[in-house]
One Martini backbone bead per residue (centre of mass of N, CA, C, O) as a GRO file, in nm:
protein
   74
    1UNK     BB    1  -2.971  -0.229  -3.456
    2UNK     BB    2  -2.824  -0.207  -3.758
    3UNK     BB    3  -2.935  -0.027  -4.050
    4UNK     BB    4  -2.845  -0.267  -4.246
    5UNK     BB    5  -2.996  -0.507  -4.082
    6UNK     BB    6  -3.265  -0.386  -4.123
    7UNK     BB    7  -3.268  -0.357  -4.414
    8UNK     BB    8  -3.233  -0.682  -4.449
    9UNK     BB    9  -3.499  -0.756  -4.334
   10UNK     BB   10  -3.713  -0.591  -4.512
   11UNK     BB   11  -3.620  -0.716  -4.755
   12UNK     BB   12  -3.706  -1.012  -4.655
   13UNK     BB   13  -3.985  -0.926  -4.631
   14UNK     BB   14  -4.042  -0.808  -4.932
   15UNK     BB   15  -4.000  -1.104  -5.046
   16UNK     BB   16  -4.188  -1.261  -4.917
   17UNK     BB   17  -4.431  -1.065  -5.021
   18UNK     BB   18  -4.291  -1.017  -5.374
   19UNK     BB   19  -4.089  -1.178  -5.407
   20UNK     BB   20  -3.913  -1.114  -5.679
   21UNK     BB   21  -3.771  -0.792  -5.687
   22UNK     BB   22  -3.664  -0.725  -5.977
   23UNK     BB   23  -3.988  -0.782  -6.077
   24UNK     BB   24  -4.026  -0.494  -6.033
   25UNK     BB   25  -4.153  -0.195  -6.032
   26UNK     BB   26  -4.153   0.130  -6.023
   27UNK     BB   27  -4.462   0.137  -5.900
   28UNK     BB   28  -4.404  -0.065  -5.670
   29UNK     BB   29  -4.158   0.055  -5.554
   30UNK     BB   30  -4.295   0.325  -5.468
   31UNK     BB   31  -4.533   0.198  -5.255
   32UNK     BB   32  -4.365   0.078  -5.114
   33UNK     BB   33  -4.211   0.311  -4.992
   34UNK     BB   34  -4.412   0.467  -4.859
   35UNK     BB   35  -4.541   0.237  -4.677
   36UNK     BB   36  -4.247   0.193  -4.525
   37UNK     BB   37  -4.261   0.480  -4.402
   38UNK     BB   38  -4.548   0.463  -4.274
   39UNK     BB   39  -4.493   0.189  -4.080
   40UNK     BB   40  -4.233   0.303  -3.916
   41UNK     BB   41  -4.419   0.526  -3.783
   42UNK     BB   42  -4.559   0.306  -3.630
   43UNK     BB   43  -4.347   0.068  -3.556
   44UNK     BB   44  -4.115   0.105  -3.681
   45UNK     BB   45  -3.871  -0.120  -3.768
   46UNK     BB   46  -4.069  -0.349  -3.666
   47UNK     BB   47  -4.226  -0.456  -3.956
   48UNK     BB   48  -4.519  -0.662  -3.994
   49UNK     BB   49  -4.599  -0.873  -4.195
   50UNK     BB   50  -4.898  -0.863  -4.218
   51UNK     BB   51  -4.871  -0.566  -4.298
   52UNK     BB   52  -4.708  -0.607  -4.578
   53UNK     BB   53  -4.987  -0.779  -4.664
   54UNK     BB   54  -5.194  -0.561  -4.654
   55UNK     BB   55  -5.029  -0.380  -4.860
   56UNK     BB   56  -5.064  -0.568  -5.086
   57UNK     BB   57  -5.330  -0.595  -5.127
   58UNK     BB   58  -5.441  -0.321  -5.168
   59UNK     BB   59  -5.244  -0.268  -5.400
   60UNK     BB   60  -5.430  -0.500  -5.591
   61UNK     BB   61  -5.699  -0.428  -5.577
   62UNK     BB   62  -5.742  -0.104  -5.567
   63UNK     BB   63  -5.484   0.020  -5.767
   64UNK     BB   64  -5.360  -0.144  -6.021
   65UNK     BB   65  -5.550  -0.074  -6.212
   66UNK     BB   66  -5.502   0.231  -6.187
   67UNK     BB   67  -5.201   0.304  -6.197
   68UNK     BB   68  -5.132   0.378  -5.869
   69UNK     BB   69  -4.988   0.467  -5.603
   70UNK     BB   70  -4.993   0.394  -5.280
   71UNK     BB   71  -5.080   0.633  -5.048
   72UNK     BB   72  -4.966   0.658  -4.682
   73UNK     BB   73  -4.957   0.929  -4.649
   74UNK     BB   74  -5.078   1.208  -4.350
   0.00000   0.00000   0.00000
């Protein structure tokens, strides 16, 4: 798969999970970016829905609130 047609399915999967992406702040943006570079490195490219479901949960519930980006890198 070529990187461009990976980046457009990335993308599909994160509209799925966070809807109209237009609609994101930068703080939203930056725990994306970095959630999705940590699970590329787990998963590779072909990064799982629920995985990216479960990681948009926890920082909404755990994170959202204290308005600071969800860091995954380890």
């Amino acid at each position: 798969m070529s990187e461009n047609s990976q980046l457009n399915k990335t993308y599909a999967l994160l509209k799925e999970v966070y809807g109209p992406l237009e609609n994101l702040s930068q703080t939203q943006w930056s725990q994306i970016e970095l959630g999705v570079k940590a699970l590329m490195k787990e998963y590779g490219p072909d990064i799982p829905l629920d995985t990216l479901k479960a990681m948009k949960h926890t920082y909404d519930n755990y994170y959202a609130e204290k308005d600071v980006a969800l860091d995954y890198r380890k």
